[in-house]
Residue, then its C-alpha position, 0 to 999 in steps of 0.5 A: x496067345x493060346x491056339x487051342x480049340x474053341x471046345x478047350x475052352x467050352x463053357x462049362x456044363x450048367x451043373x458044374x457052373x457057379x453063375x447058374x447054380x450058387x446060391x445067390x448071396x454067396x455068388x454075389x459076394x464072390x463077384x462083387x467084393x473083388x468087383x468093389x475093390x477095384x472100382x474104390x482103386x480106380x476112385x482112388x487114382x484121382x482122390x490121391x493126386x488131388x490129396x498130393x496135389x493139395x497138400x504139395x502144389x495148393x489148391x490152384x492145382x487141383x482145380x487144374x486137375x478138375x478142369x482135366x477131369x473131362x478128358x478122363x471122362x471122354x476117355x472113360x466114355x469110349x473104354x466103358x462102351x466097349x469094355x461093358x459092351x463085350x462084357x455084356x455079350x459075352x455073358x449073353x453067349x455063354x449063357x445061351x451056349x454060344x462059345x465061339x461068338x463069344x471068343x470072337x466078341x473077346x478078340x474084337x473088344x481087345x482091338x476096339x479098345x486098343x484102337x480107340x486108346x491111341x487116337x484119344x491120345x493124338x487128338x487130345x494132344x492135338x487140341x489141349x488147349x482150346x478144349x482146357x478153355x473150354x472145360x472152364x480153365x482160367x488164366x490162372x489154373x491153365x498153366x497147371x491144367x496144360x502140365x497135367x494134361x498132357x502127360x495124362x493123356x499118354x496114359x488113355x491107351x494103357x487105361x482103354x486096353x486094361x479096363x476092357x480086359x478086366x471086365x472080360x475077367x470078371x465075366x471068366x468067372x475071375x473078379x480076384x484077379x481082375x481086383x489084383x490088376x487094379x490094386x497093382x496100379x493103385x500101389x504103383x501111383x500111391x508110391x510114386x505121388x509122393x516121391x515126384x511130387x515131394x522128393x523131385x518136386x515135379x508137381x502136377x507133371x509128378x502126380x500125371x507121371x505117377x497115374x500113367x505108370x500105375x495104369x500101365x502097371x495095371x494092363x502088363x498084369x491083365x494081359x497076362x490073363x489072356x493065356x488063362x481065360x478059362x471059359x474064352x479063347x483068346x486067337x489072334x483070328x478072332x482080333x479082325x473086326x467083323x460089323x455084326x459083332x462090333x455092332x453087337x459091342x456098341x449096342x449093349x455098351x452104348x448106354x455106357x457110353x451116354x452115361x459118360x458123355x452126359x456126364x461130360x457135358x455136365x462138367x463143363x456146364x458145371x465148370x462154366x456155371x461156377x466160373x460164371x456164379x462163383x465170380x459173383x459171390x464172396x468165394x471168388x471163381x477159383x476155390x467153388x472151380x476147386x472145391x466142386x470137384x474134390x467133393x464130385x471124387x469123393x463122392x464119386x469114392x462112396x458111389x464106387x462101393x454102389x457101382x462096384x456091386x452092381x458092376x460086379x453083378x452083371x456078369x451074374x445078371x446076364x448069364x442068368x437071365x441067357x440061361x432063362x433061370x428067371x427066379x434066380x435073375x429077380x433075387x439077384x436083384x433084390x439081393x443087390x438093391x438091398x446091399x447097394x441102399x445099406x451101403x450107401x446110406x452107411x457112406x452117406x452117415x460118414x460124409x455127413x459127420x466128419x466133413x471138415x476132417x474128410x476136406x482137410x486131406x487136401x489141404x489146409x486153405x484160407x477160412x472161406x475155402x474150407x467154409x465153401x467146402x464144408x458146406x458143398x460136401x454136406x448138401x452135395x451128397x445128402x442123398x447118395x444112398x438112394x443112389x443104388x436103385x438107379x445104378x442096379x436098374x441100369x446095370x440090369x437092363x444093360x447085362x440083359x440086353x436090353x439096350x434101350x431101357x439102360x440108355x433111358x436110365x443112364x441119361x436120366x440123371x445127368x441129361x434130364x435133370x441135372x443139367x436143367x438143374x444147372x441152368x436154372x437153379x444158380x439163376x434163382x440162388x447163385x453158386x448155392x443153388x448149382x450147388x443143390x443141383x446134385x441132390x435135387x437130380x439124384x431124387x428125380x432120378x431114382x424115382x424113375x428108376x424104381x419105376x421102370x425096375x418095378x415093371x421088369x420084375x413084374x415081367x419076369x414073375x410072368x416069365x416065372x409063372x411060365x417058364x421057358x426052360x427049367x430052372x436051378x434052386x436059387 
């Protein structure tokens, strides 16, 4: 770890900072491209064990993996919070000139997330199978689900550490190498599923063997960023936990950190409901428990091009706006929303034109399989390029520190109208309406959204008409 001097490390003067003075468009791309890419990367370690799983072991192990997935979440819950947490205060501290807060918020956010890590490992061992049951394991799918969850959760410490330290990356002013992480594990599980899935035949144990190696492979690479922050001191002092500042982590990542848990509890109110609803159809419980979660990560594959730009924004969003440069804040958004609902409306077209070939990835299944899927990828994602509002609003409020309006939008989709969607929908029509949950939320859920970003652009043009402090050309 480097031992030199907070100021050798001194935020660079405004002048010479990109954040604050490149234009927009062309600072938005230099973020969010490397920022994209790394999310498609992380979408791709699920979608490539479930492609694998498929082709090699059948349906019955991915629907193993999709009871699996909760763990993922809750790991995902606890890293996000503090990775974006620390992200979003470092931003903040920069902006406002702050450095040696921002060097401590660093070294605080790395023993968080290592901490966190290890004791997600240990109870997650510790209570596999009761909480399998409850994800909505049958008899039939708990053997594969026990095989690839336990392997899977020695993985949470390497995926805690390195996604906190690649957000910190990004908010160096480095997105390139943060996406150069990612891609290095992506590679390492690409190579590695079909060699123990096809070569050693180690099936679902293999596809869990071949994501913990490539996440490791991931945080080697990222900690040997920590010599080469450029804008950030990383001290060995710095790792002592202070309250103040950990405090400030879970605050601004604690919407983060909802987000997850509500989509947690979906899951399993979703797994529950299909067992439940599926059982009662010509399906069966098992290809709904199956085909619901293939059709969650592929559209959670199109959503990472929305969520890559908007991640890849807020760096730019909380300097900016602790800078007080206002304008420069209100056409970064403008800029995002526009590229987000493109983009989406681009994946929306693809999903909705060649479904049966997108579902034959995962294997060639019986004439009510790929009907049910067909049929799910289809509805389930109609209305995914609206979805941007909702993620730039949130991302936004977030990285400017407001807390309480990025934890309304975070809960809005999931916690509002999702799962009373999931409750009531399937009672009225059966698996079709748990079905129609997904597009029915995703519109209640922008609407708010648009609302409540509509009333904070009007709040910063005040902000524009009388400034606090001088402002760069956007």
């Amino acid at each position: 770890m480097s031992n030199k001097n907070p100021s050798s490390a001194a935020v660079l003067p405004e002048e010479n900072n990109i954040m604050g003075t490149a234009p927009i468009p062309k600072l938005l791309a230099k973020f969010a491209i490397p920022s994209v890419i790394s999310m498609l990367v992380n979408s791709i370690y699920n979608l490539v064990d479930q492609i694998f799983i498929g082709q090699g072991v059948g349906y019955l192990g991915n629907a193993a993996t999709n009871v699996v997935f909760p763990f993922v979440t809750i790991a995902m819950a606890v890293s996000l919070m503090i990775s974006v947490g620390t992200a979003a205060n470092v931003g903040l501290n920069l902006g406002g000139k702050d450095q040696d807060c921002a060097n401590l918020t660093l070294g605080n956010g790395l023993t968080l997330a290592l901490s966190s890590g290890i004791l997600l490992c240990i109870l997650g061992e510790l209570f596999m199978v009761p909480l399998l049951r409850l994800f909505g394991a049958t008899d039939t799918v708990l053997p594969y689900a026990i095989d690839y969850g336990r392997i899977y959760l020695l993985g949470t410490m390497f995926t805690s550490v390195g996604i906190m330290i690649s957000d910190e990356i990004r908010a160096d002013g480095n997105p390139g190498y943060a996406m150069n992480s990612m891609l290095i594990g992506a590679v390492l599980n690409c190579v590695l599923d079909p060699l123990f899935i096809f070569v050693f035949h180690w099936g679902v144990k293999g596809a869990a063997f071949a994501t913990i190696i490539g996440q490791f492979g991931t945080l080697i690479f990222c900690l040997f960023y920590l010599k080469k922050f450029r804008t950030l001191t990383m001290k060995k002092e710095n790792m002592k936990l202070r309250l103040s500042v950990v405090k400030s982590i879970l605050i601004l990542g604690f919407s983060s950190f909802l987000t997850q848990c509500a989509a947690l509890v979906m899951q399993i109110i979703m797994n529950q409901q299909t067992i439940k609803y599926g059982a009662l159809s010509q399906y069966g419980a098992d290809i709904p428990l199956t085909v619901f979660g293939i059709v969650n990560k592929v559209n959670g594959l199109m959503m990472s091009l929305i969520m890559g730009i908007s991640v890849g924004s807020q760096p730019l969003f909380s300097y900016n706006y602790g800078a007080k440069l206002f304008t420069r804040v209100k056409k970064l958004a403008k800029t995002c929303l526009i590229v987000c609902v493109t983009i989406g409306f681009l994946g929306m077209l693809c999903l909705q034109i060649f479904p049966q070939q997108i579902i034959s990835l995962f294997g060639q299944e019986n004439d009510l399989y790929n009907e049910f899927a067909v049929m799910c990828l289809k509805n389930m994602t109609i209305f995914i390029f609206v979805m941007g509002v909702q993620m730039v609003a949130s991302v936004y409020f977030q990285a400017v520190g407001k807390a309480m309006g990025a934890t309304v939008l975070s809960l809005s989709r999931q916690v509002l109208f999702m799962i009373p969607c999931m409750l009531i929908l399937p009672h009225f029509f059966g698996i079709i309406g748990l079905m129609w949950s997904f597009p029915v939320s995703d519109v209640f859920s922008v609407a708010m959204a648009a609302v409540m970003l509509t009333m904070e652009m009007r709040k910063l043009n005040q902000l524009i008409r009388f400034p606090l402090a001088p402002e760069a050309d956007v």
